[in-house]
Gaussian input, Z-matrix of N, CA and C with variables (Angstrom, degrees):
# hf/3-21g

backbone

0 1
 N
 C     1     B1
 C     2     B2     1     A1
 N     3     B3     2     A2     1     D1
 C     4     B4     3     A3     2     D2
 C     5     B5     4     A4     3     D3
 N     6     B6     5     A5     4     D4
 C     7     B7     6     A6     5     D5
 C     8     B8     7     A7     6     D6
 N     9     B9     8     A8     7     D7
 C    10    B10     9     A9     8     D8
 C    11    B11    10    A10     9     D9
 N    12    B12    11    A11    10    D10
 C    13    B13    12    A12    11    D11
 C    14    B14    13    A13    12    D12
 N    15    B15    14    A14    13    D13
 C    16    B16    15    A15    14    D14
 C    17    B17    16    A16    15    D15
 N    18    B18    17    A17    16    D16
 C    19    B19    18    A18    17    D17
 C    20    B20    19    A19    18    D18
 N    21    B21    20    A20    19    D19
 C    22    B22    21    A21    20    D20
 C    23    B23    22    A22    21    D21
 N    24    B24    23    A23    22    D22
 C    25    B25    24    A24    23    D23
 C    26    B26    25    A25    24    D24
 N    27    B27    26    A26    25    D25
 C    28    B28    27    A27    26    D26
 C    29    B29    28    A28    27    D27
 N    30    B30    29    A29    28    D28
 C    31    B31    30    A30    29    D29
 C    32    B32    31    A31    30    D30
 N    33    B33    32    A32    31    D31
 C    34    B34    33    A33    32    D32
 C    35    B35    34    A34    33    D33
 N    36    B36    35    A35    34    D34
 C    37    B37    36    A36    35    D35
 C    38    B38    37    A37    36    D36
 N    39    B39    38    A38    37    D37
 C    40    B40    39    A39    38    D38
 C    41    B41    40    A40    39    D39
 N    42    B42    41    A41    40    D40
 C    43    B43    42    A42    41    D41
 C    44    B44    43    A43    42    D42
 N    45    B45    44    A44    43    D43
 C    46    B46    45    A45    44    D44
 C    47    B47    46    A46    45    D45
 N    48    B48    47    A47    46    D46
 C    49    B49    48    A48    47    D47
 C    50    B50    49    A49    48    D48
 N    51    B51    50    A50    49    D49
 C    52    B52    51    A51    50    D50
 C    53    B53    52    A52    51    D51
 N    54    B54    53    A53    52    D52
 C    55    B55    54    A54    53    D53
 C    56    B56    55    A55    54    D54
 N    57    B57    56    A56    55    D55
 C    58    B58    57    A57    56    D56
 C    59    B59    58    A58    57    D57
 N    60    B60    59    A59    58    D58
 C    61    B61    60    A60    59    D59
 C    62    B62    61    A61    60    D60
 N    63    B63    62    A62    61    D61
 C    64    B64    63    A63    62    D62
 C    65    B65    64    A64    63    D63
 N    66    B66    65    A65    64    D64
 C    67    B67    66    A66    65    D65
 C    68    B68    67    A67    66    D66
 N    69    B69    68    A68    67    D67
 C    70    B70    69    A69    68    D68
 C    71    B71    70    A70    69    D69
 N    72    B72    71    A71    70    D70
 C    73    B73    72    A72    71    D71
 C    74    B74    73    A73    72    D72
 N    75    B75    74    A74    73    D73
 C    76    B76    75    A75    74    D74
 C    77    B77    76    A76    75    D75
 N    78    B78    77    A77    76    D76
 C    79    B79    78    A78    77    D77
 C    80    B80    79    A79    78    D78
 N    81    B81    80    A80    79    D79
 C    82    B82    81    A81    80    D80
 C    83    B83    82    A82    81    D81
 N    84    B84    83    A83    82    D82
 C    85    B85    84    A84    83    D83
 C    86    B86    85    A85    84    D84
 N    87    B87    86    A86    85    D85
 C    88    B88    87    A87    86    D86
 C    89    B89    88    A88    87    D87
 N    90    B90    89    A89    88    D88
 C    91    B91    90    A90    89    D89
 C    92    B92    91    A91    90    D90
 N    93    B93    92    A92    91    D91
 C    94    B94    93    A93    92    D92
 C    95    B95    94    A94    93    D93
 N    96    B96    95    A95    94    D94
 C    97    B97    96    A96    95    D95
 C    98    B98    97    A97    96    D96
 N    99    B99    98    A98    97    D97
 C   100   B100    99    A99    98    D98
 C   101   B101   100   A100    99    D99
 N   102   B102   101   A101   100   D100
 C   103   B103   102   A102   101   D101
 C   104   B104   103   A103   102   D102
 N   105   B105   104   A104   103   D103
 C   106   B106   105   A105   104   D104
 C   107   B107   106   A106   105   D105
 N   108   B108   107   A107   106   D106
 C   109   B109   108   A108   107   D107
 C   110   B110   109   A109   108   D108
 N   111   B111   110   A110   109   D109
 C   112   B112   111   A111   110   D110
 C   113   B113   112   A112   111   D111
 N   114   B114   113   A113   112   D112
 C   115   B115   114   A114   113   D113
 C   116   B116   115   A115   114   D114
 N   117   B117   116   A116   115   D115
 C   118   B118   117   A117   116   D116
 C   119   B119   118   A118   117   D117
 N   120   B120   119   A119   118   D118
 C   121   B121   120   A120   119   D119
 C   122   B122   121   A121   120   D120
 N   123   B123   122   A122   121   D121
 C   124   B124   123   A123   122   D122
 C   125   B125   124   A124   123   D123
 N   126   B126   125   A125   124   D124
 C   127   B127   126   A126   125   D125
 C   128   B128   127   A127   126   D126
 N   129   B129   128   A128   127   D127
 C   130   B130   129   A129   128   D128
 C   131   B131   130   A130   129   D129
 N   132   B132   131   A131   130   D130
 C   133   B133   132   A132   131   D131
 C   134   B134   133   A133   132   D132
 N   135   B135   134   A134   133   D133
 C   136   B136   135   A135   134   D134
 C   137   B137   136   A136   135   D135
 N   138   B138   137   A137   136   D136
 C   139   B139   138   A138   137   D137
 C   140   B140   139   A139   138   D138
 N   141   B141   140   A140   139   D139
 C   142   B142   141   A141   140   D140
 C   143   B143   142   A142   141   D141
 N   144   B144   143   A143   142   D142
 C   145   B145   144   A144   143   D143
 C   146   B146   145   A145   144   D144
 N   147   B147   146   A146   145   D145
 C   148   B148   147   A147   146   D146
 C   149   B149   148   A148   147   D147
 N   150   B150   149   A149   148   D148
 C   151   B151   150   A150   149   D149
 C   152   B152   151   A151   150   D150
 N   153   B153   152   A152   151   D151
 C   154   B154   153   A153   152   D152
 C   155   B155   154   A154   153   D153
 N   156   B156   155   A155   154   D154
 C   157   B157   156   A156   155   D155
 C   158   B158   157   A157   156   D156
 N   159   B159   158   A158   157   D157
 C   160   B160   159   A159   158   D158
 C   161   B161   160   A160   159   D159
 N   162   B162   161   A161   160   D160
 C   163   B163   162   A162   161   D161
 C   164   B164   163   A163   162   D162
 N   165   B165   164   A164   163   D163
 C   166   B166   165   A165   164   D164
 C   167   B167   166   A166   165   D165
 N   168   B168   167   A167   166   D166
 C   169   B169   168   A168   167   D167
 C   170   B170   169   A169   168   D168

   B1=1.4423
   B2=1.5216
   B3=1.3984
   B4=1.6237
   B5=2.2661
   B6=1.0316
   B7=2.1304
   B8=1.3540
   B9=0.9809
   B10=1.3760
   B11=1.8700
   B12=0.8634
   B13=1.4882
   B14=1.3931
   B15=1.3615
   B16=1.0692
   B17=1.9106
   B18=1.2888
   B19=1.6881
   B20=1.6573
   B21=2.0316
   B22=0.9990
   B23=1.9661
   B24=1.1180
   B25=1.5308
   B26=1.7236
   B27=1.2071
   B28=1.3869
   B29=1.3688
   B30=1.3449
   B31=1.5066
   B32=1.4532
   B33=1.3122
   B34=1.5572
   B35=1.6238
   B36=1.3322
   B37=1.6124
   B38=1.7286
   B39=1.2654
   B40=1.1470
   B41=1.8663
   B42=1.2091
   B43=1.5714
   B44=2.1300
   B45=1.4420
   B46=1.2464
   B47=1.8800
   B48=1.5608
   B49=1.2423
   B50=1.5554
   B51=0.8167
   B52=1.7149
   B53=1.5204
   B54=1.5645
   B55=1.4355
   B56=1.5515
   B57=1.4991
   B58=1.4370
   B59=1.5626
   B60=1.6540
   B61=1.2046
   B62=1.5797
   B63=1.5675
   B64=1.3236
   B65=1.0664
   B66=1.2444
   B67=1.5933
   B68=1.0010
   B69=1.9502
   B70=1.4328
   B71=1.4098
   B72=1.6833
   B73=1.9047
   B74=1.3253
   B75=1.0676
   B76=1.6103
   B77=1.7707
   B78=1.3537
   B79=1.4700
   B80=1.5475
   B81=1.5506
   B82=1.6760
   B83=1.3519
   B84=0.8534
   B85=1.9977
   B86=1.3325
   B87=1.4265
   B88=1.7528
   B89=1.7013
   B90=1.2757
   B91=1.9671
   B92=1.2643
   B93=1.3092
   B94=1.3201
   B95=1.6723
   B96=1.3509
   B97=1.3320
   B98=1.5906
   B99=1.6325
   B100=1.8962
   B101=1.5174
   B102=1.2380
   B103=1.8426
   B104=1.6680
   B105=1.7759
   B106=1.6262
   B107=1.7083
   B108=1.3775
   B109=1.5498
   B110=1.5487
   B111=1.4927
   B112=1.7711
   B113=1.8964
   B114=0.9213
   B115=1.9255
   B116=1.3780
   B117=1.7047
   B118=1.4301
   B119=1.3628
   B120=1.6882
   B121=1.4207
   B122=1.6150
   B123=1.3631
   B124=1.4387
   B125=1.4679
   B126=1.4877
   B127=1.5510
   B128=1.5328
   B129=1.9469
   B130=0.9494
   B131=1.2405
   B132=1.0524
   B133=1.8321
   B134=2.0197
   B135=1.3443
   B136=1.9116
   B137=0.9553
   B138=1.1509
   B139=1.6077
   B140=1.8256
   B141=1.2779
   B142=1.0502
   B143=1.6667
   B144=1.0973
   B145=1.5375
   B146=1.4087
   B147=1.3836
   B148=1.8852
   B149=1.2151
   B150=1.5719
   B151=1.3257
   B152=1.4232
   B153=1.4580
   B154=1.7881
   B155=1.4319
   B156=0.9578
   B157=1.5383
   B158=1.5110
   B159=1.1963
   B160=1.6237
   B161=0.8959
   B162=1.4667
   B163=1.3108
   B164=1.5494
   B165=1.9782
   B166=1.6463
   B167=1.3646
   B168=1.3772
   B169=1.5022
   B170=1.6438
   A1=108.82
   A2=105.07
   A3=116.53
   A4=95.30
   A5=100.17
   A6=90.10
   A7=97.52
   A8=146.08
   A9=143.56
   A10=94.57
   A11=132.00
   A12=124.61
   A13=101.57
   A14=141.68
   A15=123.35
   A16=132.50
   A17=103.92
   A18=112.14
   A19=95.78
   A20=105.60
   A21=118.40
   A22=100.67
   A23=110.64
   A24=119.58
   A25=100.33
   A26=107.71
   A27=89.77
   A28=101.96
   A29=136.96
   A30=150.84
   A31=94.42
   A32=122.80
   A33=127.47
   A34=96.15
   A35=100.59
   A36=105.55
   A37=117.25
   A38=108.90
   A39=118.36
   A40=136.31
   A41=92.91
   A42=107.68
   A43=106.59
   A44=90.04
   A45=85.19
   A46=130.76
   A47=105.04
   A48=117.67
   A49=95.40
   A50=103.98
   A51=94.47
   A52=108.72
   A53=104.98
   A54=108.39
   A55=107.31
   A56=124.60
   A57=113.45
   A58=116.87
   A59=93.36
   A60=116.69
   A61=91.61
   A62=121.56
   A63=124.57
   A64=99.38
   A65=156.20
   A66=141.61
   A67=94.24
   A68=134.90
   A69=144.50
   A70=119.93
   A71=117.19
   A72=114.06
   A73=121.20
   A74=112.72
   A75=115.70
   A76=98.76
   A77=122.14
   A78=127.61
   A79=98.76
   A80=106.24
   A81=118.42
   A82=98.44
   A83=111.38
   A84=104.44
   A85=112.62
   A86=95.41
   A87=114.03
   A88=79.33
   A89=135.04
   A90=103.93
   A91=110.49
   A92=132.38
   A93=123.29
   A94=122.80
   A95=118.57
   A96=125.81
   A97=121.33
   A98=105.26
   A99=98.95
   A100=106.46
   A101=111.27
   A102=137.02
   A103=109.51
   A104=101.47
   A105=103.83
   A106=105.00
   A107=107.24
   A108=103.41
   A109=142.19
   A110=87.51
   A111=111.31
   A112=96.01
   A113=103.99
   A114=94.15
   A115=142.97
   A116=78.15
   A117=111.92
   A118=127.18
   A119=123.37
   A120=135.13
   A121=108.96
   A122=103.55
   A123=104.45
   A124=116.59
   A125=115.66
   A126=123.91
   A127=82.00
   A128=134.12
   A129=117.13
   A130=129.51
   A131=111.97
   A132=124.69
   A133=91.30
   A134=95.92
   A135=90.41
   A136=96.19
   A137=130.83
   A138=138.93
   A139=111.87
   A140=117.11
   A141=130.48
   A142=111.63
   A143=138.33
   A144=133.06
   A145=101.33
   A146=118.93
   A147=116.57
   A148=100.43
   A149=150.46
   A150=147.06
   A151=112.54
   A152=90.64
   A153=106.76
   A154=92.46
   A155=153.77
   A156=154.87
   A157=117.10
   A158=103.01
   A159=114.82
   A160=134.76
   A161=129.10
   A162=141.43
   A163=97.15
   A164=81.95
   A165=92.69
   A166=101.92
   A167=126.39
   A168=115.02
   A169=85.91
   D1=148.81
   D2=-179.10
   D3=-47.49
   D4=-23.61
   D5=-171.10
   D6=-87.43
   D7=-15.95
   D8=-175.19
   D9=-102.20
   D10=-44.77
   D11=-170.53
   D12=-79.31
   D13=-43.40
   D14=159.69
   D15=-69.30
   D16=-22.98
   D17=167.42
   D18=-35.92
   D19=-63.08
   D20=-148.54
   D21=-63.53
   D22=-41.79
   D23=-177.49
   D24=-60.12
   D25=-4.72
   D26=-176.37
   D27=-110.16
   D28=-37.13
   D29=142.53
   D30=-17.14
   D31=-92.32
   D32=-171.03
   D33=-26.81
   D34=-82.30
   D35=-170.72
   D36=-28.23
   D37=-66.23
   D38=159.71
   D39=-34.06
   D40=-32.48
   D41=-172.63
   D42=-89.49
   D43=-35.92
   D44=173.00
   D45=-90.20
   D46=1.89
   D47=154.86
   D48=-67.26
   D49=-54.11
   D50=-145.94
   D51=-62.75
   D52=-39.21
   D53=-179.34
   D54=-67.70
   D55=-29.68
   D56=171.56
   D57=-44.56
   D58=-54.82
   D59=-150.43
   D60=-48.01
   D61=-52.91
   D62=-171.45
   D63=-71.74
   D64=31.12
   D65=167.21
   D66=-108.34
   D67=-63.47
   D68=145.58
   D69=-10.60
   D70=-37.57
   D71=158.02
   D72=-102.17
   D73=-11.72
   D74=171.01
   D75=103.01
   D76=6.37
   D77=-161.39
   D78=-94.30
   D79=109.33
   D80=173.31
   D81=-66.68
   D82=-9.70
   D83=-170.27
   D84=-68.22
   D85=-59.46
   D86=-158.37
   D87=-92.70
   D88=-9.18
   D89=158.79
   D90=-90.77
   D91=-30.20
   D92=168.06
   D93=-69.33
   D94=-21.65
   D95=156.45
   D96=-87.94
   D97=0.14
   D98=162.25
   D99=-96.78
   D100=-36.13
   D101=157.86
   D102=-18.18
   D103=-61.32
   D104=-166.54
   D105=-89.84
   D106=-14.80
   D107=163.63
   D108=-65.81
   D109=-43.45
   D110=164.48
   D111=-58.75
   D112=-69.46
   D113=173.77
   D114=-11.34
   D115=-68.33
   D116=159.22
   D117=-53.21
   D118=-43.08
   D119=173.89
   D120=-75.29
   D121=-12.40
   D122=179.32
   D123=-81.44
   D124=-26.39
   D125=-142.83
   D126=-121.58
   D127=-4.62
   D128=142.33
   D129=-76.52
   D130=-22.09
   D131=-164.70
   D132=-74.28
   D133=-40.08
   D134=175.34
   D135=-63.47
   D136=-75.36
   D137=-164.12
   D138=-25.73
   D139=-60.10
   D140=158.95
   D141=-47.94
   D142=-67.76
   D143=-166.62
   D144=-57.33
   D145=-45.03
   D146=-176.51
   D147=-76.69
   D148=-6.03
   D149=151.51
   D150=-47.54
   D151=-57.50
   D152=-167.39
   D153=-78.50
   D154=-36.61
   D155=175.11
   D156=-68.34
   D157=-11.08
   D158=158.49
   D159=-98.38
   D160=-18.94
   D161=170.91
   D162=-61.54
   D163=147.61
   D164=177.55
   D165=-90.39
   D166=167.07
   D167=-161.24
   D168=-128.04

């Protein structure tokens, strides 16, 4: 569904601040925790397309 594909666009978005942000401090943390977010925004953005790919039309 269009709320899950954008959640996920916002996850991505979100995930790759953060992982900048930690490249910009040198902090593996917060890039490996902007890292598993982008993931995460990814595996919503599927989530969302097989929603919409399920609907009966």
């Amino acid at each position: 569904m269009a709320g899950e594909r954008t959640k996920g666009s916002i996850n991505k978005a979100t995930g790759k601040v953060e992982e900048d942000l930690g490249k910009l401090t040198g902090d593996r943390s917060q890039q490996a925790k902007g890292k598993a977010k982008q993931i995460q925004g990814s595996a919503q953005q599927g989530v969302g397309n097989l929603q919409d790919a399920a609907k009966p039309r």
